[in-house]
C-alpha positions in Angstrom: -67.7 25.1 216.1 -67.4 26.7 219.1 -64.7 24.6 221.0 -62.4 25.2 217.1 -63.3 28.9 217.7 -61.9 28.8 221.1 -58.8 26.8 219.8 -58.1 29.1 217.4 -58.3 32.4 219.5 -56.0 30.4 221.8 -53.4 29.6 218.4 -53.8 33.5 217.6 -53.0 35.0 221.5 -50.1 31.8 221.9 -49.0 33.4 218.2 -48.8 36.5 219.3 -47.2 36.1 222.0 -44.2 34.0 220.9 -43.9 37.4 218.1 -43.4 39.3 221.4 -40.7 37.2 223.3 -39.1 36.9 219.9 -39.6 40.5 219.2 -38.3 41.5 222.9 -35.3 38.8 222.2 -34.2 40.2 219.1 -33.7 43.7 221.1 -32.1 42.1 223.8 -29.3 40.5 221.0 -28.7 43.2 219.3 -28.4 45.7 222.4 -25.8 43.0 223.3 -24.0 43.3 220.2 -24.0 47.0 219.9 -22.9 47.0 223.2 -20.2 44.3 222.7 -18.9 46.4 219.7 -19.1 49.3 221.5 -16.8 47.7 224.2 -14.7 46.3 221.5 -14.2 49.6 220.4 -13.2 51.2 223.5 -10.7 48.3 223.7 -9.2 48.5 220.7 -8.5 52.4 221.5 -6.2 51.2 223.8 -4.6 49.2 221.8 -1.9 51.1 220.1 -1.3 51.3 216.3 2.3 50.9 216.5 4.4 48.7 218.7 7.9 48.7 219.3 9.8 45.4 219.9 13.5 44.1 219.6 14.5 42.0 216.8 15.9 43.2 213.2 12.0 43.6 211.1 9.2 45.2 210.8 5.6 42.9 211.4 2.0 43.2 211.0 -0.2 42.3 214.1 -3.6 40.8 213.1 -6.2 41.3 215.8 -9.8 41.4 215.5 -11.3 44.2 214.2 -7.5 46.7 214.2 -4.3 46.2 212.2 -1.2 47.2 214.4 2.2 47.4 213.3 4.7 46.4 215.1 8.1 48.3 214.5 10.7 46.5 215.5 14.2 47.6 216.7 17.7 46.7 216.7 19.5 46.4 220.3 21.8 49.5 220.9 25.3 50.1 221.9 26.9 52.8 222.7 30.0 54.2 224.5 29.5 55.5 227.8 30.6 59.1 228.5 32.0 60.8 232.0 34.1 62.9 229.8 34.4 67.0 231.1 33.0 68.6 228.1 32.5 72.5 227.2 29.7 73.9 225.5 29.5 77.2 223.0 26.7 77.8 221.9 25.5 80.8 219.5 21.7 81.4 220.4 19.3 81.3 217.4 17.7 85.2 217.2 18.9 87.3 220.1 17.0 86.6 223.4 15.8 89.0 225.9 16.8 89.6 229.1 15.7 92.9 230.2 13.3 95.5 229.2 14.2 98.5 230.2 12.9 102.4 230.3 15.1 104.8 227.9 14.8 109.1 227.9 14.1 110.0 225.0 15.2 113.8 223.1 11.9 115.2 223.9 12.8 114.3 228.1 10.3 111.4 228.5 10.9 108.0 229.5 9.7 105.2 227.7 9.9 101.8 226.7 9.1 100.8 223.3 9.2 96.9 223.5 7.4 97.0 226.7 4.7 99.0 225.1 4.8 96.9 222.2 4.0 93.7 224.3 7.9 92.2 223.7 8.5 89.9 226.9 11.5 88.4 228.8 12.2 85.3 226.8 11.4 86.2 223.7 13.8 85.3 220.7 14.0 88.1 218.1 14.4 86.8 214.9 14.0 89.2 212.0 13.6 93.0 212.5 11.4 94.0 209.3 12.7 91.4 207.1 16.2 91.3 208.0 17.5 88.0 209.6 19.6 89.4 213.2 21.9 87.0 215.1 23.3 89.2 217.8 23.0 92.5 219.8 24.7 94.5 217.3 23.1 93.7 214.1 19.7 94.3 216.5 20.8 98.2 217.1 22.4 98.8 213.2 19.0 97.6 211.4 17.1 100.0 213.9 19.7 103.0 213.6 19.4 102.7 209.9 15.3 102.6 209.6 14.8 105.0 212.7 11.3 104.6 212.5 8.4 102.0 212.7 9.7 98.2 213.0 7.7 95.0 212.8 9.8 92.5 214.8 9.4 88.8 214.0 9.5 87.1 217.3 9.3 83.4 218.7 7.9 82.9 221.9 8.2 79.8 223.3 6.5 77.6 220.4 4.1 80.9 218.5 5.8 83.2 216.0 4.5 86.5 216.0 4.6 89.9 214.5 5.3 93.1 216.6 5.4 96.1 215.7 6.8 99.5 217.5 8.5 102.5 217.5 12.4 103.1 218.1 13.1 106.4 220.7 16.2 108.3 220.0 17.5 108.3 223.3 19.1 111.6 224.8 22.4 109.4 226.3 24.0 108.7 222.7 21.1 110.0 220.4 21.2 106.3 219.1 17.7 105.2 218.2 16.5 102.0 220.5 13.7 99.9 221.2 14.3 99.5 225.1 15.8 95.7 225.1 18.4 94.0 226.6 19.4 91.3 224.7 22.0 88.1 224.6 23.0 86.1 221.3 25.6 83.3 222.8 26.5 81.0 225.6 28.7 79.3 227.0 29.2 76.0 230.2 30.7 73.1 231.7 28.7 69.4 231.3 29.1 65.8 231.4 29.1 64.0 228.4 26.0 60.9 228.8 27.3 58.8 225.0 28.9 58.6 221.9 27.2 56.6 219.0 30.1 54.8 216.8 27.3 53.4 214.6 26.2 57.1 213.6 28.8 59.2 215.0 26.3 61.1 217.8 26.6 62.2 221.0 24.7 62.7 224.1 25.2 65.2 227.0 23.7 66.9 230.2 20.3 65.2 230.2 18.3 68.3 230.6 17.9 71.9 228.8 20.7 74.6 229.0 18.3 77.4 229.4 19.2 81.5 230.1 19.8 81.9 234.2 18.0 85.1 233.3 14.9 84.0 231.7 14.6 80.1 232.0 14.0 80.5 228.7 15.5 76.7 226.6 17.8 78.4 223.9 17.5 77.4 220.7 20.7 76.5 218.8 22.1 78.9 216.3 25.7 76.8 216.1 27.3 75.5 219.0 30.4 73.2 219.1 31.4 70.3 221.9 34.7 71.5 223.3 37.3 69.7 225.0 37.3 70.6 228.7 39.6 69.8 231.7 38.3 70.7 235.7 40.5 72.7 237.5 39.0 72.6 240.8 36.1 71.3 242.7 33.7 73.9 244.8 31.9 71.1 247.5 28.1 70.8 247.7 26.5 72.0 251.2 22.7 71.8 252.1 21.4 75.1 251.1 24.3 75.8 248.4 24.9 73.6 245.9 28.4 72.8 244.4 30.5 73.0 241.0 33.0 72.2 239.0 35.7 74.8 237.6 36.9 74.3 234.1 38.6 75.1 231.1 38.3 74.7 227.6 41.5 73.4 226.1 41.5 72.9 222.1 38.9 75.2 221.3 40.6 75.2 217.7 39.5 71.5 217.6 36.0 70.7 218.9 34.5 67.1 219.5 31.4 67.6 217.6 28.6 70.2 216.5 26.1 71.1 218.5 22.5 70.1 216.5 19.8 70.5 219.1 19.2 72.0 223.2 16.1 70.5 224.3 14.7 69.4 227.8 16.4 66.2 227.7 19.8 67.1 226.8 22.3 69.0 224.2 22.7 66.0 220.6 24.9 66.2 217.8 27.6 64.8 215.8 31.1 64.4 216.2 34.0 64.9 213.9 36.0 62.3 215.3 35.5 59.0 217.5 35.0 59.9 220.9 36.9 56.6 223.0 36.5 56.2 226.6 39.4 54.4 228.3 37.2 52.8 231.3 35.3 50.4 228.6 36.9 48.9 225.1 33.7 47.9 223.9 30.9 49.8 223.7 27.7 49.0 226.3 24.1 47.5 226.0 21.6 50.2 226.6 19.0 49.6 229.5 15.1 50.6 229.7 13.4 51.7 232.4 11.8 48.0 232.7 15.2 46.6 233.5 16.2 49.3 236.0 16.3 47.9 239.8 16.5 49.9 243.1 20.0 49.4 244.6 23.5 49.6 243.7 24.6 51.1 240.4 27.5 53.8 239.5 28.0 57.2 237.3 31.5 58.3 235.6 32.0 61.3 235.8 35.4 63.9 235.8 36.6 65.4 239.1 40.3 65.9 238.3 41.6 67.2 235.2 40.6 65.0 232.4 40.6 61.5 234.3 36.9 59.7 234.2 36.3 57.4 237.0 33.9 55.4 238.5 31.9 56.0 241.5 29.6 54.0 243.7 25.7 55.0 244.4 22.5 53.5 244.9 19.1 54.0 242.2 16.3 54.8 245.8 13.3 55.4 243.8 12.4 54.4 239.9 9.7 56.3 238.5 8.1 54.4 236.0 7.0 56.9 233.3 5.1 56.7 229.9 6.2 60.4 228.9 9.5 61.7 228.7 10.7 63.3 231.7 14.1 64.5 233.4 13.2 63.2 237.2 12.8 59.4 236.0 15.0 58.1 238.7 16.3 59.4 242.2 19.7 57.9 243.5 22.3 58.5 246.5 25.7 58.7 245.7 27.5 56.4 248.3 31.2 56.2 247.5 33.0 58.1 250.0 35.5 59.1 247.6 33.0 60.7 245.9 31.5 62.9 248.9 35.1 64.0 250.1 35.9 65.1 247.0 32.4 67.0 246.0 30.4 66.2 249.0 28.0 64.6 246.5 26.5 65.5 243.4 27.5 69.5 242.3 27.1 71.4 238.9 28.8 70.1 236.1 28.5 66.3 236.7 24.9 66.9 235.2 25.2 63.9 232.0 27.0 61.8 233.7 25.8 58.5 232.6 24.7 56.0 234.9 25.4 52.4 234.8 23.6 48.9 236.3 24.6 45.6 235.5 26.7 46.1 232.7 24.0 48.5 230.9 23.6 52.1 230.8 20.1 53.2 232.1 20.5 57.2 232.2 22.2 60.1 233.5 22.8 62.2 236.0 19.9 65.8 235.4 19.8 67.5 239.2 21.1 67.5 242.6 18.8 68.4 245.7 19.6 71.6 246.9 18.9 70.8 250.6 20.8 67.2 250.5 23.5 67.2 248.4 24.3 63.5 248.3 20.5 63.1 246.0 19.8 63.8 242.8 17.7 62.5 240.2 18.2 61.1 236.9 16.4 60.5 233.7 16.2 57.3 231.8 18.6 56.7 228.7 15.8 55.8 226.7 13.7 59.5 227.2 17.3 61.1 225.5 17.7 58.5 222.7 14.0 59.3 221.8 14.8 63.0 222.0 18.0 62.7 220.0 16.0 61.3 217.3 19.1 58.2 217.2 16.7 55.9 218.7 
C-alpha cells in the first residue's frame, strides 16, 4: 500500500508538472503568434494599397492577410517643348504687396489692414460679399460702403474672415483700407510638352510666384502666348542672366492657362502645338531610368528657332515626393555658354532629354555658377498636371 501510495504521489507531481510545461508552452505559442501578427502587421503597413505599373488594366494583388490594387498605366508620349512662350496671367482675388500708413481727415496716421491683421501675401477675394478681381473694384466696393468691411481672404491654403474699418484719407478724401494691391501678371518661359492625346501642355517646371511676396498666384485666367527672344542678357557668377522677349499674336494664344503650382504652369491648347526638331512625339522617362552623364535641353535663344544643346545630368536625386531640385546638370555645349554663359532666366521648362526619352526640365540656375542648375523629373509635373 505504501510503495502504490508513493507511485501515485509520483503520477500526481509528474502530472502536474507536464500541465506546467504545457501551460508555459501554450504562452510561449501564442506570444509568438501575437507577435508574428503583430510583425505581419507592421509589414503590411508598408505595403501600399495601390500600385502603379505599365500595361493597359487594372489587377488585384492577393497577398496574405491585405488586398492591393494594382493600377496599371498606359506608356506616355508626348511632344517635347523648347518653344519661347509668354505668360498672362489674371491673378485670382487681388494680392497684396504692401501695407501701408494713410492720414486720415482727423490728422492721424493709420493703417487699417495692418490693424486688422491683413498680411503681405494675402489674396482678397470678396469684400463683404462682393466677389473683386482687381485694384479698382477693391477701392469702388469700399468708397461705396464707407464703413465697416469683412474681407474674405485666402492665405496660403486657410480662408478667413477680416474685418476693419476704411479711413477717409486727407490726400483725395477717398475712403481706404491701407493696401497695396496687384491683380495680373505677366513673363517669359520655356515650354517643357504638349499632349496630342489630350491636347495639354506643360511649362516652366516650378511656380510663378509675386517678386514681391513669394506668394504662388493663383490663376484667375491666363493664356499661353506666342513669344519670340529678342536678345540674350549673359549669366555671370553673382548675377544671373535672361532672356528678352516679346509677345507676338497676342490676339491668338496657344492654350489657357488652368493651374500655377510649384511644379509648373498646365493647361490646354486650342491648337496642336508641333515642334520641328522631332516628327513623332517622345517616350517619357522616370526617375529610375535617369543616368548621370550626357543628356541635352531645347531651349530658344534666337527668335523663335529651338535647338539642341549639350549638357551633362551630375547628381540624380532619387525622390519619393515631388520636388523641383530632382536633378542637378552642367550645361557643356560651348555654343551654349557663348551665347548665355550657361543657364539664365527664361530657359526655366526647357525639357530635358536622355536616350531618346524626356526625363524633366530645366527649374533653376545657381546664382554663383552659372553653367549649373537643377531640374525636376518629368514624372513630379505629369502628376501635378493631373495628365498622368
Amino acid at each position: 500500500m505504501y510503495i502504490q501510495n508513493k507511485i501515485r504521489v509520483s503520477l500526481i507531481r509528474r502530472m502536474r508538472m507536464y500541465k506546467e510545461v504545457v501551460k508555459k508552452g501554450s504562452y510561449l505559442v501564442l506570444t509568438f503568434m501575437v507577435a508574428a501578427l503583430l510583425a505581419g502587421g507592421s509589414l503590411l503597413s508598408f505595403i501600399p494599397s495601390d500600385i502603379k505599373i505599365f500595361s493597359n488594366e487594372t489587377k488585384v494583388l492577393q497577398l496574405p492577410l491585405k488586398e492591393v490594387t494594382i493600377s496599371v498605366l498606359p506608356e506616355r508620349v508626348l511632344i517635347p517643348g523648347g518653344h519661347s512662350v509668354g505668360v498672362r496671367m489674371n491673378v485670382k482675388g487681388v494680392l497684396i504687396v504692401g501695407l501701408e500708413e494713410i492720414e486720415s481727415t482727423d490728422g492721424k496716421f493709420v493703417n487699417p489692414g495692418l490693424d486688422a491683421g491683413l498680411q503681405i501675401g494675402d489674396n482678397i477675394l470678396e469684400i463683404d460679399g462682393t466677389k473683386v478681381n482687381n485694384a479698382r473694384e477693391v477701392k469702388d466696393v469700399v468708397n461705396k460702403i464707407k464703413a465697416d468691411v469683412r474681407l474674405k481672404v485666402k492665405r496660403k491654403d486657410d480662408i478667413m474672415n477680416i474685418k476693419l474699418t476704411p479711413v477717409q484719407s486727407v490726400d483725395d478724401n477717398l475712403y481706404k483700407i491701407g493696401v497695396w494691391v496687384k491683380d495680373r501678371t505677366a513673363g517669359i518661359g520655356t515650354l517643357t510638352f504638349y499632349d496630342p492625346t489630350t491636347h495639354t501642355f506643360g511649362a516652366l517646371g516650378h511656380a510663378i510666384t509675386d517678386p514681391e511676396t513669394g506668394t504662388v498666384l493663383s490663376v484667375a485666367q491666363g493664356e499661353l502666348l506666342n513669344s519670340k527672344v529678342e536678345s540674350v542678357k549673359q549669366g555671370k557668377a553673382g548675377s544671373p542672366g535672361e532672356i528678352r522677349g516679346i509677345f507676338y499674336e497676342a490676339d491668338k494664344p496657344l492654350g489657357k492657362l488652368a493651374v500655377n503650382t510649384e511644379y509648373g504652369i498646365f493647361g490646354d491648347t486650342y491648337e496642336d502645338i508641333s515642334n520641328p526638331l522631332y516628327q513623332k512625339p517622345l517616350e517619357i522617362g522616370y526617375q529610375n531610368e535617369i543616368k548621370k552623364g550626357p543628356a541635352y535641353i531645347l531651349t530658344t535663344l534666337d527668335g523663335n528657332k529651338i535647338e539642341k544643346y549639350d549638357i551633362s545630368i551630375e547628381k540624380i536625386n532619387h525622390q519619393t515626393k515631388a520636388d523641383t531640385k530632382s536633378m542637378v546638370i552642367k550645361v557643356t555645349d560651348k555654343r551654349l555658354l557663348e551665347k548665355s554663359g550657361g543657364i539664365i532666366q527664361g530657359m526655366s521648362g526647357s525639357p530635358i532629354i536622355q536616350n531618346n526619352k524626356i526625363i524633366g526640365a530645366v527649374t533653376h540656375v545657381f546664382v554663383n555658377d552659372p553653367q549649373k542648375g537643377y531640374g525636376i523629373f518629368i514624372e513630379w509635373m505629369l502628376q501635378d498636371s493631373n495628365v498622368e
